[in-house]
LOFI-961683 format. One record per residue: residue in three letters; x, y, z of N, C-alpha, C in turn. Coordinates in steps of 0.05 Angstrom, whole numbers, padded with zeros to 5 digits, always signed. Each point is the difference from the previous one (the first is absolute). Layout:
LOFI-961683
AlaXYZXYZXYZ
...
end
This chain:
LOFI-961683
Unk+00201+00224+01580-00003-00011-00027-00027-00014-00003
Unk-00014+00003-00020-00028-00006-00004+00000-00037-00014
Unk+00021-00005-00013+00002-00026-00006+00025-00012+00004
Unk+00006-00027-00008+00023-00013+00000+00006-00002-00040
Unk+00022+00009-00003+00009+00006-00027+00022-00024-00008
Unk-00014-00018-00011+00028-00024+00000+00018+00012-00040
Unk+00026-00006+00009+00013+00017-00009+00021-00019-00032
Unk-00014+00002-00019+00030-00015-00015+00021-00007+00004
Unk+00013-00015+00004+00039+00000+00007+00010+00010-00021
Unk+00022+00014+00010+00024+00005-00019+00024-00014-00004
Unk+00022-00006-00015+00019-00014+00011+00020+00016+00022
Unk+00005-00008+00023+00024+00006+00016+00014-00023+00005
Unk+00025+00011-00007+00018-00016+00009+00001-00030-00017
Unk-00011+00003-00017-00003-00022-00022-00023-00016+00007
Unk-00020-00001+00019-00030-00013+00005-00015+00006-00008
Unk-00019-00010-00002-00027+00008-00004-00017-00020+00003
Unk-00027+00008+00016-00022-00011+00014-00022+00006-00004
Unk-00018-00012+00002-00030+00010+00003-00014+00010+00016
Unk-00012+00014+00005-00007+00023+00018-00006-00022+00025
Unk-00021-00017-00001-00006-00023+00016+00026-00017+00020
Unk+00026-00004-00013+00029-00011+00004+00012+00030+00024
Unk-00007+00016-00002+00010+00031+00014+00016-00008+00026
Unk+00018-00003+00016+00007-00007+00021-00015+00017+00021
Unk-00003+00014-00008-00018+00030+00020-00030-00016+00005
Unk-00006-00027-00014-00026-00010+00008+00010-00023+00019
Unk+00023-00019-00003+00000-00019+00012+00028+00001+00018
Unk+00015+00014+00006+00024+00004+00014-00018+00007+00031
Unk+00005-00016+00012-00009-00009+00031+00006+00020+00011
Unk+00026+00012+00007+00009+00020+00009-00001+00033-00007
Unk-00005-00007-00021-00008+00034-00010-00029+00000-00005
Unk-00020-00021+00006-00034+00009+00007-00001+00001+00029
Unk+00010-00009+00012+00003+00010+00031+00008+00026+00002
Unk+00030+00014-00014+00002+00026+00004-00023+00020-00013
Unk-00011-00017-00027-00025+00021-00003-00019-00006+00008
Unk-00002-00018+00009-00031-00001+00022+00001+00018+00025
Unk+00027-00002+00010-00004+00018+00031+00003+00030-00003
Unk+00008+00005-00030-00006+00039+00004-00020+00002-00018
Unk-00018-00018-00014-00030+00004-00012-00015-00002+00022
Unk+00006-00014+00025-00018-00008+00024+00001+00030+00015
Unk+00011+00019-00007+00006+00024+00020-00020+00021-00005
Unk-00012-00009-00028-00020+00014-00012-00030-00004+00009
Unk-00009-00021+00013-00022-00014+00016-00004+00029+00010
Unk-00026+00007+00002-00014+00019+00022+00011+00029-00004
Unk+00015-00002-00023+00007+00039-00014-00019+00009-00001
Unk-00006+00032+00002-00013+00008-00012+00012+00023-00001
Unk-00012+00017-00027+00008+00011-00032+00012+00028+00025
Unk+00015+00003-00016+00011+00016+00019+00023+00010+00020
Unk-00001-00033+00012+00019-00003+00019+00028-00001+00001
Unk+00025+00004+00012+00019+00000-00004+00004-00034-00004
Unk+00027-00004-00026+00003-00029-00005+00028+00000+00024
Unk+00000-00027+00003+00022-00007+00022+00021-00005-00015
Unk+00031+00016+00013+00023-00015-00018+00014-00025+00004
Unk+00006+00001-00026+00012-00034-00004+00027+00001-00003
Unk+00013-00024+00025+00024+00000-00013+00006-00023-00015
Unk+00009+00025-00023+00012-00023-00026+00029-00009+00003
Unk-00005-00031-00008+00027-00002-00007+00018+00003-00015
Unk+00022-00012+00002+00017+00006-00024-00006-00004-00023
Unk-00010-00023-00001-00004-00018-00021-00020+00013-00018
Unk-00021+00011+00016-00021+00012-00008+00003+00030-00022
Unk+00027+00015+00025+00015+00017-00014+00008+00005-00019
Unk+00008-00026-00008+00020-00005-00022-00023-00001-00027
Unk-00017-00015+00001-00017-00010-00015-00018+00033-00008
Unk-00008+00015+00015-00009+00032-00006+00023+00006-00011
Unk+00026+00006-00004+00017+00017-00015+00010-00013-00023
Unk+00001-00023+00000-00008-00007-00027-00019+00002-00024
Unk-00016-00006+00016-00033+00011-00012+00001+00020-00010
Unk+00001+00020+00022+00004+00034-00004+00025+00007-00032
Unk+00020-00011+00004+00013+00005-00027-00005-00006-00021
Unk-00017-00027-00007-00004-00014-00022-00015+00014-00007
Unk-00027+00000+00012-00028+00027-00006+00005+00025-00005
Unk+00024+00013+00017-00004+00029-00019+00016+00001-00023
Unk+00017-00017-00006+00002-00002-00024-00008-00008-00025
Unk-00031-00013+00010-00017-00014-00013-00015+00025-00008
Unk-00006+00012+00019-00023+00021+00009+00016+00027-00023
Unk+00029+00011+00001+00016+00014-00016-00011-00007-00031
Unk-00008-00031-00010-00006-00002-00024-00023-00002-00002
Unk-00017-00002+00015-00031-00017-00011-00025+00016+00009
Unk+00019+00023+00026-00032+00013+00020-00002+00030-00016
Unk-00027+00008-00003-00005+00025-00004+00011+00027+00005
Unk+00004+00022-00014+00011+00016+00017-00018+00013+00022
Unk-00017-00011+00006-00020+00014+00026+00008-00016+00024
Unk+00004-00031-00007+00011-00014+00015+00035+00005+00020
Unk+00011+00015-00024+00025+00000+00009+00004+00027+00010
Unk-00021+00016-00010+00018+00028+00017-00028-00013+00028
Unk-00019-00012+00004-00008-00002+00030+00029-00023+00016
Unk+00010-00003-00007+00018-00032+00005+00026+00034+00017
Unk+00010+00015-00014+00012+00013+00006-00011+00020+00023
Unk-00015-00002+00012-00016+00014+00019-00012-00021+00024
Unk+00008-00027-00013-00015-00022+00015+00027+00000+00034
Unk+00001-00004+00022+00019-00007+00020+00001-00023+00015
Unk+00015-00021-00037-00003-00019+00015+00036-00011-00011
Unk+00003-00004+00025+00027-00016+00003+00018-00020-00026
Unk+00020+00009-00003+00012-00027-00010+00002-00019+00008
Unk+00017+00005+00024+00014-00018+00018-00005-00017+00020
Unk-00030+00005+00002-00016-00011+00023-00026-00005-00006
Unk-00011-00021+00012-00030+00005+00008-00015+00021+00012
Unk-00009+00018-00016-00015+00019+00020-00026-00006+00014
Unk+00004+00009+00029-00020-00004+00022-00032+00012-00018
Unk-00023-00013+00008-00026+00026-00005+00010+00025+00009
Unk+00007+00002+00031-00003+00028+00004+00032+00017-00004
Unk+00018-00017-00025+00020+00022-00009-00016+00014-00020
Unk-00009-00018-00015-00008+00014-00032-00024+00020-00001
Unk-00021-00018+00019-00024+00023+00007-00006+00031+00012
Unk+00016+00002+00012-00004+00024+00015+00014+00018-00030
Unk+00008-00007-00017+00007+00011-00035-00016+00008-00014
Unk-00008-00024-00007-00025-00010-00010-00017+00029+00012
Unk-00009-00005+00018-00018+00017+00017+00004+00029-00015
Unk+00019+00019+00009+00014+00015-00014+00001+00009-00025
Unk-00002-00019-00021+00001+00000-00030-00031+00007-00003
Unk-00010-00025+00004-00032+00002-00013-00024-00011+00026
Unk+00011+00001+00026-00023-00009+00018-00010-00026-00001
Unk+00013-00017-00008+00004-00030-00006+00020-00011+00029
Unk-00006-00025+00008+00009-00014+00021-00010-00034-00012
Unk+00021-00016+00017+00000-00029-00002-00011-00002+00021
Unk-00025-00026+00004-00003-00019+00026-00002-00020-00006
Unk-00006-00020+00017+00024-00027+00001-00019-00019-00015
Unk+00004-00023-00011-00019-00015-00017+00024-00027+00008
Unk-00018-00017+00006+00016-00027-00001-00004-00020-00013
Unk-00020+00010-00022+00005-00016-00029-00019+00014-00011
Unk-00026-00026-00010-00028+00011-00012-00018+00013+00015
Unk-00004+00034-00015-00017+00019+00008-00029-00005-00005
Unk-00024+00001+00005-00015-00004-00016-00008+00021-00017
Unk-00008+00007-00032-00004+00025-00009-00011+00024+00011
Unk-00021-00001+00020-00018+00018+00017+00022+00021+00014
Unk+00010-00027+00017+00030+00022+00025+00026+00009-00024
Unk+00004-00014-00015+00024+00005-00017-00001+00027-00019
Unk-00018-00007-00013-00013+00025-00022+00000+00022+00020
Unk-00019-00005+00019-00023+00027+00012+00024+00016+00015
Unk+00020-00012+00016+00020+00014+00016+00012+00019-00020
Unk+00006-00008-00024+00017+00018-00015-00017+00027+00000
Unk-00020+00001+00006-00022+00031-00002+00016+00015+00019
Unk+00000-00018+00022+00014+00016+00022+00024+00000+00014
Unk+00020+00002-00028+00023+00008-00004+00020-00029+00012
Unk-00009-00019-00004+00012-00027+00011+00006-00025-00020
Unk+00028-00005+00003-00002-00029-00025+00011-00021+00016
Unk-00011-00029+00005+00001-00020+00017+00030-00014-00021
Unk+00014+00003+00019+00030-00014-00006+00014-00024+00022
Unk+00004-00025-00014+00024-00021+00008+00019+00011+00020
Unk+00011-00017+00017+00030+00007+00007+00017-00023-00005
Unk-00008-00029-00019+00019-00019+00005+00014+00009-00023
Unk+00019-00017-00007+00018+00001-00025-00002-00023-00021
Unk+00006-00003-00014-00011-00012-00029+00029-00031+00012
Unk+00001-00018-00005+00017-00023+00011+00026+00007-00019
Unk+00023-00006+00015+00026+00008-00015+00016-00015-00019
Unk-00010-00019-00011+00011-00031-00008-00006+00018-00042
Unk-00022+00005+00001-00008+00018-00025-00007+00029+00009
Unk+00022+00018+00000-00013+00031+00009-00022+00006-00016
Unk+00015-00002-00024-00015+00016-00025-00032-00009-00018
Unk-00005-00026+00014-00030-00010+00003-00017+00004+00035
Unk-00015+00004-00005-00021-00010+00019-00021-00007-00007
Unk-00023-00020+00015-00019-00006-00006-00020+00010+00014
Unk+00003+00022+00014-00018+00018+00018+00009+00027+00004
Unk-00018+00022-00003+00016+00020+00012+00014+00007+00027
Unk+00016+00015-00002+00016-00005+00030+00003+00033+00001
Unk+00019+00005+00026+00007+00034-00004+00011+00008-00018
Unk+00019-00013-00016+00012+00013-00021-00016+00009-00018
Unk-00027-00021-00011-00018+00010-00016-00018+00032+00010
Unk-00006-00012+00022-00017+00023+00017+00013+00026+00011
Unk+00030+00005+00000+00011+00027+00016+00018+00007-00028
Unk+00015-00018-00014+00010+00007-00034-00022+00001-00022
Unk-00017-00009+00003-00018-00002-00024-00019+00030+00003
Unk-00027-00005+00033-00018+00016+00005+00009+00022+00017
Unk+00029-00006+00009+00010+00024+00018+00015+00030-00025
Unk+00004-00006-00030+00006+00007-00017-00026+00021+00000
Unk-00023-00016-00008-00017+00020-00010-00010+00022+00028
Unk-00001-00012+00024-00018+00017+00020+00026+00023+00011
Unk+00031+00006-00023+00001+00021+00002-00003+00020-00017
Unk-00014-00008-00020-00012+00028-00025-00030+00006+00009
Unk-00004+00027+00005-00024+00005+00000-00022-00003-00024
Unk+00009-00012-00024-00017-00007-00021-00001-00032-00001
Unk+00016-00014+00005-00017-00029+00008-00016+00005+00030
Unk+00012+00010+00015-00014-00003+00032-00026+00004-00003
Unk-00017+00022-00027-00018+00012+00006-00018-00034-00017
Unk+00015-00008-00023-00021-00020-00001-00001-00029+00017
Unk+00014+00002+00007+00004-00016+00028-00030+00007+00019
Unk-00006+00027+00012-00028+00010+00007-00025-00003-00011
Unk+00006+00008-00028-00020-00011-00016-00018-00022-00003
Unk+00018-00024+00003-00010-00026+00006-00002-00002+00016
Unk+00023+00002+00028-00022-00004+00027-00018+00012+00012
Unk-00002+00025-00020-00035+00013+00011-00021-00014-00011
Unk+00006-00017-00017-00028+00003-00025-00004-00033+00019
Unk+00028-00013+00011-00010-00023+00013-00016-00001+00026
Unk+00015+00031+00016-00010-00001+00027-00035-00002+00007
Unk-00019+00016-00031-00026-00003-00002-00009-00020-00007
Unk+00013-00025-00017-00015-00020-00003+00000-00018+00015
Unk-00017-00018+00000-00010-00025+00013-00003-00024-00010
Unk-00004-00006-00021-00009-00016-00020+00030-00014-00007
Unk+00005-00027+00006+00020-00013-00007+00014+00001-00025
Unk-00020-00001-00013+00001-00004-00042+00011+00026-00004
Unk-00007+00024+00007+00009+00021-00005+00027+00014+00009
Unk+00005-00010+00028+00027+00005+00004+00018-00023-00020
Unk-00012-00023+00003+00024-00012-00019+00002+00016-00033
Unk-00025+00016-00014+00001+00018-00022+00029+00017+00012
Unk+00001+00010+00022+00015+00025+00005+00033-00016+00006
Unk+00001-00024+00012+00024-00013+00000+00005-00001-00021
Unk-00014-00016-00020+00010+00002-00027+00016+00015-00016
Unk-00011+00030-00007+00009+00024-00012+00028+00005+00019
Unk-00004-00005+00035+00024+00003+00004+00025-00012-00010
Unk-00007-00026-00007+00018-00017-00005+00010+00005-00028
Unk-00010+00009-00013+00002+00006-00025+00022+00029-00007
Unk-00012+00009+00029+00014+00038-00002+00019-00003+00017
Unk+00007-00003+00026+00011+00012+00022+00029-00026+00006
Unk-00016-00024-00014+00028-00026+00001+00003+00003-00025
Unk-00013-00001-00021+00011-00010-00024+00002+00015-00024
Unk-00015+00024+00014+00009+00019-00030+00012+00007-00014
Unk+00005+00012-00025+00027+00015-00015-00014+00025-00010
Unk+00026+00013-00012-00010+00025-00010+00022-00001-00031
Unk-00011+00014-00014+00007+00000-00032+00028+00026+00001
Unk+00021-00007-00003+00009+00028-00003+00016-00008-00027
Unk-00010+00020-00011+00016+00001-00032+00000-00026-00019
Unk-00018-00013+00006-00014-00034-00015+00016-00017+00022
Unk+00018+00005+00019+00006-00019+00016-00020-00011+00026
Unk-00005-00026+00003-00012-00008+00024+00007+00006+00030
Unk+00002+00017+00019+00008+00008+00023-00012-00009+00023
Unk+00014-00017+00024-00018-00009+00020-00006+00025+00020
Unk-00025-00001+00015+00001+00020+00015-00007-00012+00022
Unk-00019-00030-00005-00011-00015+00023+00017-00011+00024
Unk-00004-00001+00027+00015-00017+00018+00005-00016-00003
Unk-00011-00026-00011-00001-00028-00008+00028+00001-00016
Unk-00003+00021-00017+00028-00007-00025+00020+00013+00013
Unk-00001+00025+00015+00018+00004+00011+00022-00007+00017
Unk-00019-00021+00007+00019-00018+00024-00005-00029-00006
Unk+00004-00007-00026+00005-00020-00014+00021-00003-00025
Unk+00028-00006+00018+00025-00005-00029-00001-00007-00025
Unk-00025-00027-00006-00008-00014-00013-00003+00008-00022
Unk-00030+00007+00010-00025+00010-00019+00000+00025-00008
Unk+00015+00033+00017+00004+00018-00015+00011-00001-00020
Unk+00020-00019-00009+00023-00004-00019-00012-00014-00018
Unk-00027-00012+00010-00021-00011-00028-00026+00020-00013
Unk+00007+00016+00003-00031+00021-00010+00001-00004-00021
Unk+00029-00004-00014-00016-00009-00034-00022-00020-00004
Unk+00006-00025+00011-00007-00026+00004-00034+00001+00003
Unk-00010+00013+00018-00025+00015+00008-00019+00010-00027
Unk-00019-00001-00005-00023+00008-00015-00007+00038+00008
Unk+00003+00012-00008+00000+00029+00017-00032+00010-00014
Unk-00015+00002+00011-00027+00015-00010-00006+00037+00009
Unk-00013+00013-00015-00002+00023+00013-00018+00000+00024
Unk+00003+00015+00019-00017-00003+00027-00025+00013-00005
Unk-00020-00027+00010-00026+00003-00003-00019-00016+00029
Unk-00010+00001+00013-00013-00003+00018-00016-00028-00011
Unk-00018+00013-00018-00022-00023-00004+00028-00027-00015
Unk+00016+00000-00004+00013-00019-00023+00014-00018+00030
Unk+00015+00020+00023+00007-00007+00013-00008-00014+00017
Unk-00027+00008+00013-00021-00026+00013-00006-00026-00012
Unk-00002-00001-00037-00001-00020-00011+00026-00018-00004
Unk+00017+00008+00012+00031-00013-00012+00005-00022+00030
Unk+00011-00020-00002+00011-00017+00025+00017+00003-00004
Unk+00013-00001+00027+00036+00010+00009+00002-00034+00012
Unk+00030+00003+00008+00015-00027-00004+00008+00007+00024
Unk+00002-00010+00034+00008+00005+00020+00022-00020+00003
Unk+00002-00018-00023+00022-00027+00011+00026+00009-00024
Unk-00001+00022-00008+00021+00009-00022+00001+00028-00009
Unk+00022+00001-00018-00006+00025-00017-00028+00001-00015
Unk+00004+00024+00008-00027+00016-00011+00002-00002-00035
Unk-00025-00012-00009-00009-00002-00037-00007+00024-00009
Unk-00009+00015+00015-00017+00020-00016+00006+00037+00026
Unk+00010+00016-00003+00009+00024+00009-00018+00025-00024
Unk+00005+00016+00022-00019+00029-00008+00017+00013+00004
Unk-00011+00019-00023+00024+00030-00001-00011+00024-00006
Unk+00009+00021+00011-00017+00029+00007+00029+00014-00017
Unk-00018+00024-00008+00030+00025-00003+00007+00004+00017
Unk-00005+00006+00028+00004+00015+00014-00011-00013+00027
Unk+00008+00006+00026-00011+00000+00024-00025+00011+00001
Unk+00001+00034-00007-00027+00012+00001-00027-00016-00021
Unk+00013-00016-00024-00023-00013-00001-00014-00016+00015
Unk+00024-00018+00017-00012-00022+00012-00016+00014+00010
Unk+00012+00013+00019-00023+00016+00029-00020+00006-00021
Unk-00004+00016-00016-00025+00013-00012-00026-00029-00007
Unk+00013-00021-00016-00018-00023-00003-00010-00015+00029
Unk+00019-00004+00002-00013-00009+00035-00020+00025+00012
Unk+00006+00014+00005-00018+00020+00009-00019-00006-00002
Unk-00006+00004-00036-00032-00001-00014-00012-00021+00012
Unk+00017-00025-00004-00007-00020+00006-00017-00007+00029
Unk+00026+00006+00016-00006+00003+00044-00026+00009+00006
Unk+00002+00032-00016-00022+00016+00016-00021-00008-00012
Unk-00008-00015-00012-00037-00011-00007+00002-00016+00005
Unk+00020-00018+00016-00008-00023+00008-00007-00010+00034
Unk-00027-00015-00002-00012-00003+00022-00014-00015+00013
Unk-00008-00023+00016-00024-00021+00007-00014-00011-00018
Unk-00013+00027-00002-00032-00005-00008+00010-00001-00036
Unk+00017+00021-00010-00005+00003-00028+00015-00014-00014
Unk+00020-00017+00010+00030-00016-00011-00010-00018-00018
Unk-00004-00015-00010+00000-00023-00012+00019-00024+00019
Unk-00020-00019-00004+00006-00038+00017+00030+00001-00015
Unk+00015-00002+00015+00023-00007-00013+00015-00029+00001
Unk+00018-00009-00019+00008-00020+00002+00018-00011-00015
Unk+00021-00013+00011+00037+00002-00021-00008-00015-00024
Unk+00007-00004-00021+00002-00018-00016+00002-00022+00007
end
């Protein structure tokens, strides 16, 4: 995962908190369990087999909950590109799946594999791996006190959300797209241009079907919340130059969302976009 995504609460169970209040930040005992399988990630490299974890129950329990609430979320709110890759995706109800259950799938489908990330990627390794068929994924679990919030991505986001798309060969390919166009650059300002558009496309996108707003992004996918808010959202048509000028909200729902007809648009605008972009010819970039 390329950032930390702090996440709106929803009500469960009749609470509600502020992302800052999250027990997943201050519960003593569950930053120790995610500190020692984020610590497993020290000294990875892209590629390598991830080590398995054994989950607990607790942990168990908290994925199949998740898992139900979301595809039912996902039944009303995700694209249909989203849902027929979701139906091809091999990932568990009933369990946490290991990296190396779902990948060697993955692999299979579209030449896509997980390696291990134990939190913040920096854009260079995060972006650029995806060229070469790699997406840096979590193994902790989101804290079980609120399933249905988190204030960071965890696996559920990363193997339900991005494990969705890396089994259609039409997201996988723009998945390449950006990590090629990253693996050439150098220039800080410019990969963050290319994080950007990702963020815009690959977490948070929608697609238009029949005047309805459709999520297709990971971010919404594997968020109960906020898919079930796309009305709520500002929806603009997808544009590159509008998109670099727009600031995104990492401590909430997203204000402002982009929407394509189609998948093949995205890929086609990004494209235009990727392949002229370079070092020398980019423009100084810089967020709002």
């Amino acid at each position: 995962m390329s950032g930390i995504q702090m996440r709106t609460p929803v009500a469960v169970d009749g609470r509600f908190g502020a992302a800052a209040e999250h027990p997943g930040l201050s519960d003593p005992g569950y930053l120790l369990r995610r500190r020692a399988i984020a610590t497993l990630a020290r000294g990875h490299r892209v590629g390598d087999p991830s080590p398995t974890i054994d989950y607990s129950d607790r942990e168990e329990r908290t994925w199949r909950t998740v898992h139900r609430a979301l595809r039912g979320a996902q039944d009303d709110h995700a694209c249909r590109a989203a849902l027929n890759a979701r139906d091809e995706a091999p990932i568990p109800t009933d369990h946490i799946p290991q990296h190396a259950e779902v990948g060697p799938h993955l692999r299979r489908l579209t030449g896509f594999d997980f390696t291990l990330a134990g939190g913040v990627v920096a854009n260079k390794r995060f972006l650029g791996s995806m060229g070469a068929g790699y997406f840096h994924a979590v193994q902790f679990v989101r804290h079980p006190a609120v399933p249905l919030f988190t204030p960071e991505p965890d696996i559920i986001h990363d193997v339900f959300g991005h494990g969705i798309h890396l089994a259609s060969p039409a997201f996988a390919d723009i998945y390449r797209l950006i990590g090629q166009a990253a693996d050439r650059i150098e220039r800080p300002d410019v990969l963050q241009m290319i994080s950007d558009v990702y963020w815009f496309t690959l977490e948070y996108g929608v697609l238009d079907e029949n005047g309805t707003p459709k999520a297709y992004g990971a971010a919404l996918l594997s968020s109960y919340g906020e898919i079930r808010q796309l009305h709520a959202s500002r929806i603009r048509r997808l544009d590159i130059d509008t998109m670099l000028a727009t600031p995104y909200d990492v401590g909430g729902y997203q204000p402002v969302l982009f929407s394509a007809r189609s998948l093949g648009e995205v890929a086609d605008t990004l494209a235009d976009f990727l392949e002229k972009l370079d070092d020398d010819s980019a423009p100084h970039a810089s967020r709002p």
